[in-house]
ZAMARGU-4260 file (C-alpha; in steps of 0.2 Angstrom, whole numbers, plus 5000, padded with zeros to 4 digits):
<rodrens>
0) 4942/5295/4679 | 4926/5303/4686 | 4909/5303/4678 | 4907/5311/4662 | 4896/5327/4659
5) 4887/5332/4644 | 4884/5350/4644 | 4867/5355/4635 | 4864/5372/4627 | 4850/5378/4621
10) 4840/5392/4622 | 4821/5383/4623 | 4816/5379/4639 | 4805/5365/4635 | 4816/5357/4623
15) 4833/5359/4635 | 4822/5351/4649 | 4815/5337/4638 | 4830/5332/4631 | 4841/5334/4648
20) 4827/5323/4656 | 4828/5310/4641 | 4847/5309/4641 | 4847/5307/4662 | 4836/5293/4659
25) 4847/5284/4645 | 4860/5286/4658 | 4870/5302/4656 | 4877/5316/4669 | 4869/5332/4661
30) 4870/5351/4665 | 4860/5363/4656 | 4863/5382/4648 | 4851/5393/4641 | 4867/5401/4631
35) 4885/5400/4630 | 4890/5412/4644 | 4890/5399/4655 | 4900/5386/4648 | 4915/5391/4646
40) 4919/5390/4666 | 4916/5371/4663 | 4927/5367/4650 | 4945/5363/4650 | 4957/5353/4644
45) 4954/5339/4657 | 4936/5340/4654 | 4929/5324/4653 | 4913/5326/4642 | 4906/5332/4627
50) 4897/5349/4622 | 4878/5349/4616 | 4873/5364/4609 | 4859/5371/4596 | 4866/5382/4584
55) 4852/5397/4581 | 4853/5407/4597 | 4854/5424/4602 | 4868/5434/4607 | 4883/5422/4605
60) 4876/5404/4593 | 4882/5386/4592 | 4893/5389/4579 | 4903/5404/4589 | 4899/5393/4607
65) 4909/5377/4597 | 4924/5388/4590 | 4927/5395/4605 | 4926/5380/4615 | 4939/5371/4603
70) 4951/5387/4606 | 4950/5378/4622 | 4953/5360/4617 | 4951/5355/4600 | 4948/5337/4604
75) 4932/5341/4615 | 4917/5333/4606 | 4906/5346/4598 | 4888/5339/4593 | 4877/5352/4582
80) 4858/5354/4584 | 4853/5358/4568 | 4836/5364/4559 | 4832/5360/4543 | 4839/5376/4535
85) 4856/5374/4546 | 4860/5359/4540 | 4872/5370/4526 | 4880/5379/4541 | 4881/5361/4550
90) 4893/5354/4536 | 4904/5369/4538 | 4905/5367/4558 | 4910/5351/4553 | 4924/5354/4544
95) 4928/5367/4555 | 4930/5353/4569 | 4913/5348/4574 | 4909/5330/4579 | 4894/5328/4574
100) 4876/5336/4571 | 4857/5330/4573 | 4845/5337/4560 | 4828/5342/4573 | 4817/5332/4573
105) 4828/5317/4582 | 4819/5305/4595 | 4834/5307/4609 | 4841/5288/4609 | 4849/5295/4591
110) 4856/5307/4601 | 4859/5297/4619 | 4870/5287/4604 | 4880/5300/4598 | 4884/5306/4614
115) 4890/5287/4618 | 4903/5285/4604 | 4909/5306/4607 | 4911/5302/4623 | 4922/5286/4621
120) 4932/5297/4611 | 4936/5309/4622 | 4939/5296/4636 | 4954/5289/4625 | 4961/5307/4620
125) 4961/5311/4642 | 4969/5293/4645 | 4982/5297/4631 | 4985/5313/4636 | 4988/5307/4655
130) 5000/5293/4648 | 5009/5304/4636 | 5014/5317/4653 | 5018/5301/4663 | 5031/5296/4649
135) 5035/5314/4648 | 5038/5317/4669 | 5046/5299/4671 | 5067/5302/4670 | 5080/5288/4672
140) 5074/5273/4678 | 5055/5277/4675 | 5059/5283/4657 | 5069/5265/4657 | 5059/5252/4665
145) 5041/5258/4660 | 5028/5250/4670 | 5015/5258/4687 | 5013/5239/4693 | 5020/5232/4708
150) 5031/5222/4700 | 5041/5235/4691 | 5042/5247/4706 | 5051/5234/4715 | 5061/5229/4699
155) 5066/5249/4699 | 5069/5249/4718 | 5083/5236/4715 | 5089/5242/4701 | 5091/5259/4707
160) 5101/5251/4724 | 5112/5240/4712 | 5116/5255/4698 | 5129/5266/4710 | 5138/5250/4714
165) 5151/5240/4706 | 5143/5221/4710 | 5140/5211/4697 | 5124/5206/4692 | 5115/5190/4687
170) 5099/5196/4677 | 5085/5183/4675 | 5070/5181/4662 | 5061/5175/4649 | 5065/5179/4630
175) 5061/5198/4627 | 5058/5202/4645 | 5069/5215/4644 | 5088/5210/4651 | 5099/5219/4640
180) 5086/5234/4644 | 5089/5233/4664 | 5109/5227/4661 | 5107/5246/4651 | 5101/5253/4665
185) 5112/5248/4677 | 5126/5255/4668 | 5119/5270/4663 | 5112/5274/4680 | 5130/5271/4689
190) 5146/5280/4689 | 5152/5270/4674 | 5140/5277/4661 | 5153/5286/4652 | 5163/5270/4650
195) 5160/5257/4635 | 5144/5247/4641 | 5150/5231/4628 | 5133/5218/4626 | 5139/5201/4620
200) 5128/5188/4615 | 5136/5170/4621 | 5126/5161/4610 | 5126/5169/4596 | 5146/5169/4592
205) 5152/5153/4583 | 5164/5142/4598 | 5178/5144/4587 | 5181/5161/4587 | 5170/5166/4603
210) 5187/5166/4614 | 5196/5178/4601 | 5182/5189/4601 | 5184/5191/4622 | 5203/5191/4626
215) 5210/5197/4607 | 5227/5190/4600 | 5242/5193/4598 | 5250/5194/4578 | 5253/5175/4574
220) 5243/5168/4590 | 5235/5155/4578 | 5234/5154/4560 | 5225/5169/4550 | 5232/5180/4565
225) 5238/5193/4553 | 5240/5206/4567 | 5236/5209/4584 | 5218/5212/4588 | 5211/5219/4607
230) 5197/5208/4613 | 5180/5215/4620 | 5184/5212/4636 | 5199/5224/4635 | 5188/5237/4626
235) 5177/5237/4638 | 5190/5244/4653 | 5183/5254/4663 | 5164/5249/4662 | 5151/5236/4661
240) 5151/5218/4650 | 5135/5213/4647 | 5137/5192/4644 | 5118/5189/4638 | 5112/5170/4634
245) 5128/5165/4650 | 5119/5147/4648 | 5126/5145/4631 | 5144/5149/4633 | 5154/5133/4632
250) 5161/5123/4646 | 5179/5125/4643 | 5176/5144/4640 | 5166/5147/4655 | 5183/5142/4666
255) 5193/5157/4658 | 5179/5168/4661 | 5177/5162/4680 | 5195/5167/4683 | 5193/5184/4676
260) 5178/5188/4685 | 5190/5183/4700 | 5206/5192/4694 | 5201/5207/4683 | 5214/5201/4673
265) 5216/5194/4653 | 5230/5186/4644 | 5227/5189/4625 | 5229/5173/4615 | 5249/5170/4614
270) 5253/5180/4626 | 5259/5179/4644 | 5258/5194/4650 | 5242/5199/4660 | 5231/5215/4657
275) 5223/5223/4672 | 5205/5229/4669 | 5193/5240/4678 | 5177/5230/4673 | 5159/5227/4679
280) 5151/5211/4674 | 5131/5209/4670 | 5126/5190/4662 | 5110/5186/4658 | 5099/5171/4655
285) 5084/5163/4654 | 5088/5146/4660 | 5088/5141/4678 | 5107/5141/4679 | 5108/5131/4697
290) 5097/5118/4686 | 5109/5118/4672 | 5124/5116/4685 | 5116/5100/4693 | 5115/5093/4675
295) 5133/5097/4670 | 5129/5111/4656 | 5134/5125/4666 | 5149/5127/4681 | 5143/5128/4695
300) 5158/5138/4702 | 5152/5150/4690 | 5136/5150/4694 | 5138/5155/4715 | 5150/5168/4706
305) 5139/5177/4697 | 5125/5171/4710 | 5128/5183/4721 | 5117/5196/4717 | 5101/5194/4706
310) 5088/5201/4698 | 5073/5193/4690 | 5062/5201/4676 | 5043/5198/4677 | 5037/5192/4664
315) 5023/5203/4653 | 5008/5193/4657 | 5010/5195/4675 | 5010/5213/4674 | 4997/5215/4661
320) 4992/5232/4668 | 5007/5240/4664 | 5003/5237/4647 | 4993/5253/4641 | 5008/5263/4646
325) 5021/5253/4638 | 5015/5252/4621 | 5012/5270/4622 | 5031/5272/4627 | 5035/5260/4613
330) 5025/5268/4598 | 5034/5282/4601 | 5049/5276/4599 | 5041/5268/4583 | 5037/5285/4577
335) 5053/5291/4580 | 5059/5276/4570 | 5047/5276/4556 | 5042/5295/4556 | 5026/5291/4557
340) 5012/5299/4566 | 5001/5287/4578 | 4988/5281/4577 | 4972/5283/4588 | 4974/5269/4601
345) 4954/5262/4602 | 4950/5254/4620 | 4945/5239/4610 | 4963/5236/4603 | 4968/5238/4621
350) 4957/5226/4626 | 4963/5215/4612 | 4982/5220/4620 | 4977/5213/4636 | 4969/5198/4633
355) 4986/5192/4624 | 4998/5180/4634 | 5012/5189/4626 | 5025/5173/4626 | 5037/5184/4617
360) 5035/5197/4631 | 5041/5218/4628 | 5050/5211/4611 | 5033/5206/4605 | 5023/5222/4611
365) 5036/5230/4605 | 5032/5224/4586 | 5016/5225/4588 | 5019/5244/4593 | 5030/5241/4577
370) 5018/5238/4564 | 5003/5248/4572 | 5012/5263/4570 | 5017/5256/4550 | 4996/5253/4551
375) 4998/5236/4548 | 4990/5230/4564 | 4973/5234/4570 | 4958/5227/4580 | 4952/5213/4571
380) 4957/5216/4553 | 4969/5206/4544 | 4985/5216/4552 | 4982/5204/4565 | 4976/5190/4556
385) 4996/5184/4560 | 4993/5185/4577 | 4977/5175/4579 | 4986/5161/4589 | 4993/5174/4604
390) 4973/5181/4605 | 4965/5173/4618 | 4947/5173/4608 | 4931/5175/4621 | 4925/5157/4623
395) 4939/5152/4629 | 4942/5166/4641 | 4924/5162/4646 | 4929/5144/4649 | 4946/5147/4659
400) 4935/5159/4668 | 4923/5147/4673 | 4934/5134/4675 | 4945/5143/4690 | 4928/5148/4696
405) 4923/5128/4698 | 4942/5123/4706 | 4940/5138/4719 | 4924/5133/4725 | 4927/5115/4724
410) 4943/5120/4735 | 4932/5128/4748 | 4921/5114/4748 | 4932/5101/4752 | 4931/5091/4737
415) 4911/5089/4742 | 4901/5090/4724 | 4885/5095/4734 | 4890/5109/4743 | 4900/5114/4725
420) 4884/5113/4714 | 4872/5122/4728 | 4884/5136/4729 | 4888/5139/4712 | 4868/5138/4708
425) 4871/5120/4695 | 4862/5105/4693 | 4872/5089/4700 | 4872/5085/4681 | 4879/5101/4677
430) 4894/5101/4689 | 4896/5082/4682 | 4898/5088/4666 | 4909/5104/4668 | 4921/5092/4679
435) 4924/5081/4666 | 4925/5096/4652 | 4940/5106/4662 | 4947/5089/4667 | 4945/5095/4686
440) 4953/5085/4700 | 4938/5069/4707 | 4947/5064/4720 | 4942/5076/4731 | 4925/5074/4728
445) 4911/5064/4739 | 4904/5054/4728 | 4907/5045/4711 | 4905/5055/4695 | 4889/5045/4685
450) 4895/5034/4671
</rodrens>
């Protein structure tokens, strides 16, 4: 985002000039107007920066400047210069949608101030306004898989290659990364989106019943077989099974699925007879499967089966730049849910978004997003008292700053404490002491750490 502008209308010389020259030495871009005729070829809805304008002037004043200007965009900050006997006519621009007003005489660090908090303001309504038309131009797999990092670009890329085929997929990642959301994707971006897309959770269906729920029965199979019954795998003819949490099917079970991944064929329970189907298969896990094998919990035939082609979901923290966008995309699905109108997104509860290590990944964000739109979380109040343990708080961010700063230069040293402590500007002492507090490697040093 370029520089912010604040434009400056008044019809004093002496007083625009002084107080241009006073806000350009606080810090701010200013352009100047004797009236309002030349404002409005600045403004626009992408205008990024806040309108300054007294409110008694000839021909068209502050009040009729402000109006006009909101027409345009009614989030633009509108700040009023006021005299004493405006300040009636000040409240009402108020209500009528003006930011704020300054009662003359004001020493201009009050106003340099103002100027600070409007503009932050309109900074978050342009970034929200750009996030809310990138969710609203992103179609298929960009409406899917949200996320501008490189990462999810390459996670879209395969996807995208995999949808229009009919391989079967292994999807790996952490809890709430989002696998059932890219098995999803896969279906629904391929030419079996208008067959069943049927999501079973292996570890979530008792062990006793678990091979009823996926091959049916025939009436009198087993006791309490009042009538036949189709299994999920058969209702799922003609498109995707999606076996999430793979690792925790069991081991006798896993043999039956192996063969019908191989065949496309079931046998209900108590029957012989074998039922062609038409099916894609999508498992999912967050185990290393090839790990699991070598220790006997999984098959390893099934593993290289379903091996063949695989996709790996990153997890949150190590594409912590997509997530402005993301929970933009998820709190509105949370108002949609909730009928709720969002809230104003603050850069400081983004910040606070950021420096989380999200161990619950999307499904977290995703509450969070949950209960900011409910407004029971915000920046540092007791809606996020709960999540005090994800927060990374500022010392220690400091500490694991500094820290990585220490290992790095060490690194470049060569272990050599002397060329570490010049470089990074310390006492001998003081690298001594910060080795010992971050628990950093001494063997590479040159000389002993003092007792």
């Amino acid at each position: 985002m370029d520089r912010a502008t604040v434009l400056l209308v008044d019809d004093e010389p002496d007083l625009r000039e002084a107080l241009a020259e006073g806000l350009e030495l606080a810090g701010h871009s200013v352009d100047t107007f004797e009236g309002a005729s030349g404002v409005f070829g600045t403004l626009g809805r992408d205008f990024y920066g806040v309108l300054v304008t007294d409110i008694r002037m000839p021909h068209t004043d502050g009040f009729d400047l402000m109006r006009k200007a909101l027409e345009i965009d009614p989030a633009l900050p509108v700040i009023l210069i006021t005299g004493h006997g405006d300040v009636p006519l000040a409240v009402q621009a108020m209500r009528a949608g003006a930011y704020d007003f300054i009662e003359k005489p004001f020493p201009v660090s009050r106003l340099s101030t103002v100027i600070e908090r409007a503009l932050e303001k309109r900074r978050l309504v342009l970034e929200n306004r750009l996030l809310r038309e990138q969710l609203a131009s992103r179609t298929g797999l960009e409406g899917r898989l949200v996320g501008r990092s490189a990462a999810m670009e390459r996670l879209r890329g395969l996807v995208g290659a995999l949808a229009g085929t009919d391989a079967d997929v292994l999807i790996i990642g952490e809890t709430g990364a989002g696998k059932e959301v890219v098995a999803r994707a896969l279906h629904e971006e391929g030419h079996r989106r208008e067959g069943p897309f049927v999501a079973l959770n292996c570890g979530g269906l008792p062990a006793e019943i678990i091979e009823s729920e996926l091959f049916g029965h025939e009436k009198g199979a087993f006791t309490g077989a009042a009538s036949q019954r189709i299994g999920k795998l058969e209702h799922a003819h003609g498109g995707t099974v999606f076996l999430d949490e793979i690792e925790s099917m069991p081991l006798d079970l896993q043999v039956k699925l192996l063969r019908v991944i191989e065949t496309r064929t079931i046998e209900r329970l108590g029957s012989n007879r074998s039922i062609p189907l038409d099916l894609r298969f999508l498992a999912a896990t967050k185990d290393d499967l090839e790990v699991a094998g070598n220790a006997g919990r999984f098959r390893k035939d099934l593993f290289y089966r379903l091996n063949v082609v695989t996709v790996e979901i990153p997890p949150l923290r190590a594409r912590k730049e997509d997530i402005p966008l993301l929970f933009h995309h998820l709190t509105r699905e949370a108002r949609a849910r909730y009928r709720r109108e969002i809230p104003d997104v603050t850069p400081a509860f983004v910040s606070e978004l950021m420096a989380r290590d999200w161990p619950g990944n999307v499904r977290e964000l995703r509450n969070v997003a949950d209960r900011f739109v409910l407004g029971l979380e915000r920046p540092g109040g007791a809606g996020s008292s709960a999540n005090a343990a994800e927060t990374t708080v500022l010392s220690e961010r400091v500490a694991a700053y500094e820290r990585a700063v220490i290992a790095e230069e060490l690194a470049k040293n060569g272990g050599s404490l002397k060329a570490t402590y010049e470089g990074l500007g310390l006492s001998r002492k003081a690298l001594y002491e910060k080795i010992r507090k971050y628990g950093l490697d001494r063997t590479a040093t040159d000389g002993e750490l003092p007792g």
